[in-house]
ROLOTI-521180 format. One record per residue (C-alpha): x, y, z; residue number from 1; residue in one letter. Coordinates in steps of 0.5 Angstrom, whole numbers, plus 500, padded with zeros to 3 digits. Each point is the difference from the previous one (the first is absolute). Layout:
# residues N
<<X, Y, Z>, NUM, A>
...
***
This chain:
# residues 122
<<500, 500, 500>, 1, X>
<<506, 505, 500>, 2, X>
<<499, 501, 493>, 3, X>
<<493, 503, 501>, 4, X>
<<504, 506, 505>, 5, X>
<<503, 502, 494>, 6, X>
<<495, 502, 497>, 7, X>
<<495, 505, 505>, 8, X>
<<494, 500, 495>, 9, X>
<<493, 498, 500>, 10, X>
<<499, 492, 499>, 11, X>
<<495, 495, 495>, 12, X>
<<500, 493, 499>, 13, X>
<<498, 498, 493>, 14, X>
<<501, 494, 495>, 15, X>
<<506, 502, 497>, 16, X>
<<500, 494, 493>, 17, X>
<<492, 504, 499>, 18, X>
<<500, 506, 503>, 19, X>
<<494, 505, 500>, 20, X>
<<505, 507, 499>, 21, X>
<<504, 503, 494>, 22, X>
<<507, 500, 498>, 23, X>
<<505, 505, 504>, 24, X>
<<494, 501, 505>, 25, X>
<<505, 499, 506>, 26, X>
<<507, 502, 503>, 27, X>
<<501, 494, 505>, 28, X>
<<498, 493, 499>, 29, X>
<<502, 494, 505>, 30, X>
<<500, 494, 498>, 31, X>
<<501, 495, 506>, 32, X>
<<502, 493, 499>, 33, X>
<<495, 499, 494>, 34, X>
<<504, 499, 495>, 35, X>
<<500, 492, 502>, 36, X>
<<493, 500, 502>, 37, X>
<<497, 501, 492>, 38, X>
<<498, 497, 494>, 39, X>
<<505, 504, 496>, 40, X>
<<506, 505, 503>, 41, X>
<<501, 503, 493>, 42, X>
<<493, 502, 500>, 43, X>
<<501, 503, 507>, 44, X>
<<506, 503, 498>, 45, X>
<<498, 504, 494>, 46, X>
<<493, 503, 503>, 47, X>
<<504, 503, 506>, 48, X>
<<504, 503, 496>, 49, X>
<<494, 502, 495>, 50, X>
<<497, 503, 506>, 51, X>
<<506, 504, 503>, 52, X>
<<501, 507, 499>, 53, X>
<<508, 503, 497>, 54, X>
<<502, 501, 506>, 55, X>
<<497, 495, 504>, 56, X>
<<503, 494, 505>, 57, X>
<<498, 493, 500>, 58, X>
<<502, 496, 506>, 59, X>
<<500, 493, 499>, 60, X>
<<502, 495, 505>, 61, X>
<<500, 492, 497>, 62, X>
<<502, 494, 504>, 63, X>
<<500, 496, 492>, 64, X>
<<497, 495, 503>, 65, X>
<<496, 496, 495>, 66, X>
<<495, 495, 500>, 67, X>
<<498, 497, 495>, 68, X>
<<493, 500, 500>, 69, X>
<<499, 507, 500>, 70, X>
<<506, 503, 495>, 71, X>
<<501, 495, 494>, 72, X>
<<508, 499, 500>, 73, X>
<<500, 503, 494>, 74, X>
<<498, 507, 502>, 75, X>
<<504, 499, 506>, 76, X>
<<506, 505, 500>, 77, X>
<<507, 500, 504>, 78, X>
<<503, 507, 504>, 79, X>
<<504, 501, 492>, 80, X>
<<494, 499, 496>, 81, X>
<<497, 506, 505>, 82, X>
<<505, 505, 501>, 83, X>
<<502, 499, 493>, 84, X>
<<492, 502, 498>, 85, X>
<<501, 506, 505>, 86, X>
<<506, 502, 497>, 87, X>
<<497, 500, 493>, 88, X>
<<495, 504, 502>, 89, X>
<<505, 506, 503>, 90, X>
<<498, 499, 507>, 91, X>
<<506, 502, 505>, 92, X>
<<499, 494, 506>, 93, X>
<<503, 500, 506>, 94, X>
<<501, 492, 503>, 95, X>
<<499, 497, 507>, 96, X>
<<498, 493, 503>, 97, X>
<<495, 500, 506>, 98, X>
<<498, 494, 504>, 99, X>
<<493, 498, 499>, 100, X>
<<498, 495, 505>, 101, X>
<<493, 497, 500>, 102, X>
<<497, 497, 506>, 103, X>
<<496, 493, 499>, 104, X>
<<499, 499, 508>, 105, X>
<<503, 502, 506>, 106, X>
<<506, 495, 499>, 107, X>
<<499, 500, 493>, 108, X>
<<503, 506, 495>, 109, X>
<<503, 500, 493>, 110, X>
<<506, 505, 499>, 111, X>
<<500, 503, 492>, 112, X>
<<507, 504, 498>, 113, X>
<<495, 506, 495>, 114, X>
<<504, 504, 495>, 115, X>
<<498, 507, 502>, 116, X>
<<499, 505, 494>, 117, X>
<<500, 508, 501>, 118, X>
<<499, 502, 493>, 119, X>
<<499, 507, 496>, 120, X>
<<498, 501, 493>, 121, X>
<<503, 505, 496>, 122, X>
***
């Protein structure tokens, strides 16, 4: 959550792959380990860049834990293959790792290493 501190502005929730907004509507948009957890990381990818305005940071945390079942492993990206994406579209990105740890139960939790992405378009 240390990403959204950065940014002090009015927050929204809304399907990024099908977003009801127009393109260049916003100035920040952070994505929170969702680039794992949907049908097609490029798709998220290309509409968030759609959406954010020149200017604009996209905050972006990813565990890259995949299954499966929810992204087909041929639409499943690797840390090259992101940053390679946002260098293309110019952005300027500040790297990080932070721990993501998910408890299952009071003895149980499972501990993701997350590639945190501080990202400003051109």
């Amino acid at each position: 959550w240390h990403l959204l501190q950065k940014y002090p502005g009015r927050r929204l929730a809304a399907d990024i792959v099908d977003p009801p907004f127009a393109a260049e509507t916003f100035g920040c948009l952070v994505l929170a380990n969702v680039l794992d957890s949907c049908r097609d990381p490029w798709i998220l990818l290309q509409q968030a860049n759609a959406l954010l305005r020149p200017g604009g940071r996209l905050l972006l945390s990813t565990p890259f834990a995949w299954d499966d079942s929810v992204t087909p492993p041929a639409k499943q990206l690797n840390e090259g293959q992101l940053l390679s994406f946002l260098s293309r579209a110019g952005y300027r990105v500040e790297a990080g790792e932070e721990d993501w740890i998910l408890r299952g139960s009071e003895r149980t939790s499972t501990r993701h290493s997350c590639l945190t992405l501080d990202c400003r378009k051109p």
